[in-house]
C-alpha positions as CSV (number, residue, x, y, z in Angstrom):
1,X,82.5,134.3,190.5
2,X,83.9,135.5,187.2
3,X,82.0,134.1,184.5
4,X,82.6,134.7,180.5
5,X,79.9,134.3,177.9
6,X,80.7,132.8,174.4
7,X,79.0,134.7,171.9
8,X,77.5,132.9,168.7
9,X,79.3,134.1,166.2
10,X,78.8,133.3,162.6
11,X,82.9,132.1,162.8
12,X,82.1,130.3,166.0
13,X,79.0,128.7,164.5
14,X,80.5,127.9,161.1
15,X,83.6,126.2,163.0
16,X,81.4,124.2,165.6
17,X,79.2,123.1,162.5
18,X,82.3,122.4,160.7
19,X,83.4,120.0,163.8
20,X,80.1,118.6,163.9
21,X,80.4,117.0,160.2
22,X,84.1,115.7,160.6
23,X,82.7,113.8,164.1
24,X,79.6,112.7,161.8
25,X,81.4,111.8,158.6
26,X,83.9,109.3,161.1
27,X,80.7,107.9,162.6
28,X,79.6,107.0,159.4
29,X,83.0,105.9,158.1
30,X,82.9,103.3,160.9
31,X,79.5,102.2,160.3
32,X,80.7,99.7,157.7
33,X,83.1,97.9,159.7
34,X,84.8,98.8,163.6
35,X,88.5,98.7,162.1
36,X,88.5,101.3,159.3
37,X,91.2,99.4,157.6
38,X,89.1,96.7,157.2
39,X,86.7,98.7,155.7
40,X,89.0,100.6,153.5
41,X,89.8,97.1,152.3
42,X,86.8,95.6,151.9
43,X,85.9,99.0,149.6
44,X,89.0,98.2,148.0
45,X,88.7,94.8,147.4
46,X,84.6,95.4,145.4
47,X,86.6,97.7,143.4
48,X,89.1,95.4,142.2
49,X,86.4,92.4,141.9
50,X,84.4,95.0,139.4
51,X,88.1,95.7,137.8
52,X,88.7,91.8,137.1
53,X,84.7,91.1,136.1
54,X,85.0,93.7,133.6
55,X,87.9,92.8,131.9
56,X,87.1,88.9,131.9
57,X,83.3,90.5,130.1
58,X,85.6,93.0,127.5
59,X,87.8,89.6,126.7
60,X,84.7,87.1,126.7
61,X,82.6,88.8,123.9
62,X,85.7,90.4,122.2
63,X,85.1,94.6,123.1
64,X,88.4,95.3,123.7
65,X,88.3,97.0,120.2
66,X,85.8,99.3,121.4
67,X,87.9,101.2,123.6
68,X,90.2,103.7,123.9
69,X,93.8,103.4,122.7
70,X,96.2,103.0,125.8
71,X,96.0,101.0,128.9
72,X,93.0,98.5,128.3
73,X,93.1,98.3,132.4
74,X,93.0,101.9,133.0
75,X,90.1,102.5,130.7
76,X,87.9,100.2,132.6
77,X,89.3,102.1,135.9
78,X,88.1,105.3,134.6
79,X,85.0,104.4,134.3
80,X,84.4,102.2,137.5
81,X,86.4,104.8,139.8
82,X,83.3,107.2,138.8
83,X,80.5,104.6,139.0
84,X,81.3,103.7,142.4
85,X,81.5,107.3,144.0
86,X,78.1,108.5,141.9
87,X,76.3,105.6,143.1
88,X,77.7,105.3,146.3
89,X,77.2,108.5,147.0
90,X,73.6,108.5,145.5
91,X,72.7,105.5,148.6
92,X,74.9,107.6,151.6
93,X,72.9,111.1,151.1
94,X,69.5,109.2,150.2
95,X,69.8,107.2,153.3
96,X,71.2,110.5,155.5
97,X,69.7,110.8,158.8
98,X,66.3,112.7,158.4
99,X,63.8,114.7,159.8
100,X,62.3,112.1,161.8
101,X,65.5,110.5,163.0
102,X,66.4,110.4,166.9
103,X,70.0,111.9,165.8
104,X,67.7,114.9,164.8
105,X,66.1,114.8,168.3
106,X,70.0,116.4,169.5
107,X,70.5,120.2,169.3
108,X,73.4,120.6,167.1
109,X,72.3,117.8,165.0
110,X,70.1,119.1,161.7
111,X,69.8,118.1,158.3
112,X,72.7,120.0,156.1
113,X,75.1,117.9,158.9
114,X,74.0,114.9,158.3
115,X,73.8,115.2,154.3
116,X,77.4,116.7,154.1
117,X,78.7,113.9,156.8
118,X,77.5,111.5,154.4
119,X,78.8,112.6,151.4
120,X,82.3,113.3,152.4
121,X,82.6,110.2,154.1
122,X,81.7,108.2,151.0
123,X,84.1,110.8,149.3
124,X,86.8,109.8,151.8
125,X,86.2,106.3,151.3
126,X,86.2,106.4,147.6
127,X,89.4,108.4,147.2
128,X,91.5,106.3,149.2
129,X,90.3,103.2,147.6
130,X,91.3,104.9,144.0
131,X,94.7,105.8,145.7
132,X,95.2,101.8,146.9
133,X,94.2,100.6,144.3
134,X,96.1,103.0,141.3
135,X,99.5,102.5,143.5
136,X,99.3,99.0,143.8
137,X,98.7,99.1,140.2
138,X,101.6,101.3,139.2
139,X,103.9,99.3,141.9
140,X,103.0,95.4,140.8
141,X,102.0,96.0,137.1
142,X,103.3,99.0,135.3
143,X,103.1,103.0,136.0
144,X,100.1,104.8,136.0
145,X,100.1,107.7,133.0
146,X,97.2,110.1,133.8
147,X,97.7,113.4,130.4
148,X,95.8,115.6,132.7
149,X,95.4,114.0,136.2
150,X,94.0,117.8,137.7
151,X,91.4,117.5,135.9
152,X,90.7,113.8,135.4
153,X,90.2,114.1,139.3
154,X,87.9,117.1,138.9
155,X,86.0,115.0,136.9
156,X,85.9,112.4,139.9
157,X,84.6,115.3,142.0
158,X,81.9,116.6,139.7
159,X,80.7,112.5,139.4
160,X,80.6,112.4,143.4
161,X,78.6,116.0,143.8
162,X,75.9,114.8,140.7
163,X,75.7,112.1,143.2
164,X,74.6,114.8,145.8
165,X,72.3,116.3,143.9
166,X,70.6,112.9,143.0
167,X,71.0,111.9,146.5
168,X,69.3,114.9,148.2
169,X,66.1,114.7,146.0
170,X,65.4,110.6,146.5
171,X,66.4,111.5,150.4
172,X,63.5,114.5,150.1
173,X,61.3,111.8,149.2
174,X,61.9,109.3,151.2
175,X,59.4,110.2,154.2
176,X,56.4,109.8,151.9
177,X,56.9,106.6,150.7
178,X,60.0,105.5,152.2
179,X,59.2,101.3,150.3
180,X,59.0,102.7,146.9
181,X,62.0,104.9,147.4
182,X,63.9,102.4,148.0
183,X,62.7,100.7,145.8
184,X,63.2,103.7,143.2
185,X,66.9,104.2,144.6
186,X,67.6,101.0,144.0
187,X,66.6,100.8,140.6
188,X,68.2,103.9,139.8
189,X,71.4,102.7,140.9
190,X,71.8,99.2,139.5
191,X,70.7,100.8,136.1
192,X,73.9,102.9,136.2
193,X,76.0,99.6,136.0
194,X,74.9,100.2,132.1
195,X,73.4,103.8,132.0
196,X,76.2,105.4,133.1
197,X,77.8,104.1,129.7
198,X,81.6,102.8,131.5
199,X,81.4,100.1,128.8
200,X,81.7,102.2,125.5
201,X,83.5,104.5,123.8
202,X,80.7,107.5,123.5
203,X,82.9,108.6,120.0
204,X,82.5,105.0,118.9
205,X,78.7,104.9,119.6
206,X,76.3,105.0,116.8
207,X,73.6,108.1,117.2
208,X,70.2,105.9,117.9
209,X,72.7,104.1,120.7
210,X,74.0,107.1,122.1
211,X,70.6,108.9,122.8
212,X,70.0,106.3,125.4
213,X,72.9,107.2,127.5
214,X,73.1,111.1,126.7
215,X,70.5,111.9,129.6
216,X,73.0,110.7,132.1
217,X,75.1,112.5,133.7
218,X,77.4,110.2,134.7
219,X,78.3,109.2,130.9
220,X,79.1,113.1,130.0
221,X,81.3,112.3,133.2
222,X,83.2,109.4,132.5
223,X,83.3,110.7,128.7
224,X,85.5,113.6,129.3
225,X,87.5,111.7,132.3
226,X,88.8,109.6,129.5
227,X,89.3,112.2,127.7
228,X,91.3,114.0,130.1
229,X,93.2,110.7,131.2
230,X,94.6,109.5,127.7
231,X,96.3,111.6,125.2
232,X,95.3,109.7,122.3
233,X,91.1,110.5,123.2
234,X,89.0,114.1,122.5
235,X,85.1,113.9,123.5
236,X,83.5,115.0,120.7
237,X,79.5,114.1,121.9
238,X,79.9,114.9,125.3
239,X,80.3,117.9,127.7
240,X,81.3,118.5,131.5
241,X,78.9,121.2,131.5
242,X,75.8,119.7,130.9
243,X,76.4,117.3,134.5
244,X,77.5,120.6,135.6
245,X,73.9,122.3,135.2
246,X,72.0,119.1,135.8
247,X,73.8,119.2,139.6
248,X,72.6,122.2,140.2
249,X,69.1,121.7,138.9
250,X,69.3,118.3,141.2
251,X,70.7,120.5,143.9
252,X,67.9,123.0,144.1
253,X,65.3,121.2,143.8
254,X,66.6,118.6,146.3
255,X,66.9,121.5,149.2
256,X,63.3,122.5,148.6
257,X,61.8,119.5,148.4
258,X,63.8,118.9,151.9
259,X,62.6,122.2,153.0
260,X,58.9,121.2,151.9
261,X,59.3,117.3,153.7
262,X,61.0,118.8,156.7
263,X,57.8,121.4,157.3
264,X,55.2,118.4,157.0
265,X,57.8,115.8,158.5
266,X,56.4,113.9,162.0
267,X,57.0,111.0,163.6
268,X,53.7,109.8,163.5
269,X,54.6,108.8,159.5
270,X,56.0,105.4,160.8
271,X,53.9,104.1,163.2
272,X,51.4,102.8,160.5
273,X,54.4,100.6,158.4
């Protein structure tokens, strides 16, 4: 008999939205593996395979000179910390429910959801791998001396949201040729392995040399980590600002290429493949 009406607030909308990702982002968590600490652990244990295979390479061909002075295993962290949450990122928001997808087919459900579900919960992921694995570290081996950890983690943060921006604009694209893509993501991806410059010492790198990773925006990232993580290292050829501005390029022209895709978008694109 008495009834009350819930207006839609822009609060009451921004919360349910809000909800919406944290339910998506634990889908998504749990999409790897039913027990999340087995997935945490599996995440962990790629991390720590990468750790080992890089220092076995830096003591094979003899580059442990070309690094920077201090802990020989946390320089090869800092670099592979921010590898794996650009690139992993880069896959979760390119492959982010789209347009076309049944999820979309439910009301609350739209686009900016499912982009932000999947980045967080590769950002969730990645940071509690980092945290495993740098307290196991500091616990079996010896402690863990970060100069400027604030920022060394800022620098984490700004390697996971050029991961967005990447993301959004192969994840625009993806409805047109969703194959070559792939195909294209893919690529992009396993060329970071040596792009993204985690095996040098950008001071240490010769001019010709260094023009073939200064595009990336993932070496200006791990650069000035390093720089922020050992006291003994100052960037001089790299700059947090440059990832900074090419995020926000990626960014915008991500959303309207999404905005573009999504006005053209129809189920009708698949039935041919």
């Amino acid at each position: 008999m008495f009834t009350t009406s819930l207006q839609a607030t822009p609060s009451r909308t921004l919360l349910s939205q809000l909800e919406l990702i944290y339910h998506v982002s634990v889908r998504n968590v749990r999409k790897t593996h039913g027990n999340a600490i087995i997935g945490l652990l599996l995440n962990m244990m790629q991390t720590v395979l990468m750790i080992i295979v890089f220092y076995v390479l830096y003591k094979v061909l003899g580059l442990t000179s070309m690094r920077v002075r201090g802990d020989f295993i946390l320089y090869i962290m800092s670099g592979i910390f921010l590898f794996f949450t650009h690139t992993r990122t880069i896959g979760a928001v390119s492959s982010a429910e789209g347009s076309t997808s049944p999820m979309m087919k439910h009301a609350p459900m739209n686009p900016i959801v499912s982009v932000a579900a999947a980045a967080i919960s590769t950002l969730y992921v990645q940071m509690l791998s980092m945290a495993a694995v740098l307290g196991v570290y500091a616990l079996a081996f010896q402690p863990v001396s970060i100069e400027y950890p604030a920022a060394a983690l800022g620098m984490v943060m700004l390697a996971w949201a050029s991961g967005i921006g990447i993301g959004l604009i192969f994840r625009a694209a993806r409805p047109w040729q969703p194959e070559l893509v792939h195909v294209a993501t893919t690529i992009f991806m396993r060329a970071n392995m040596i792009a993204s410059g985690k095996m040098f010492v950008a001071n240490q790198l010769p001019p010709k040399m260094r023009g073939y990773f200064s595009w990336n925006p993932l070496f200006h990232t791990i650069d000035q980590c390093r720089g922020f993580v050992f006291v003994n290292y100052e960037p001089h050829f790299t700059s947090y600002m440059y990832p900074i501005y090419v995020t926000l390029t990626c960014v915008m022209i991500g959303l309207i290429a999404e905005f573009y895709t999504s006005q053209h978008a129809s189920l009708s694109w698949d039935a041919g493949r």
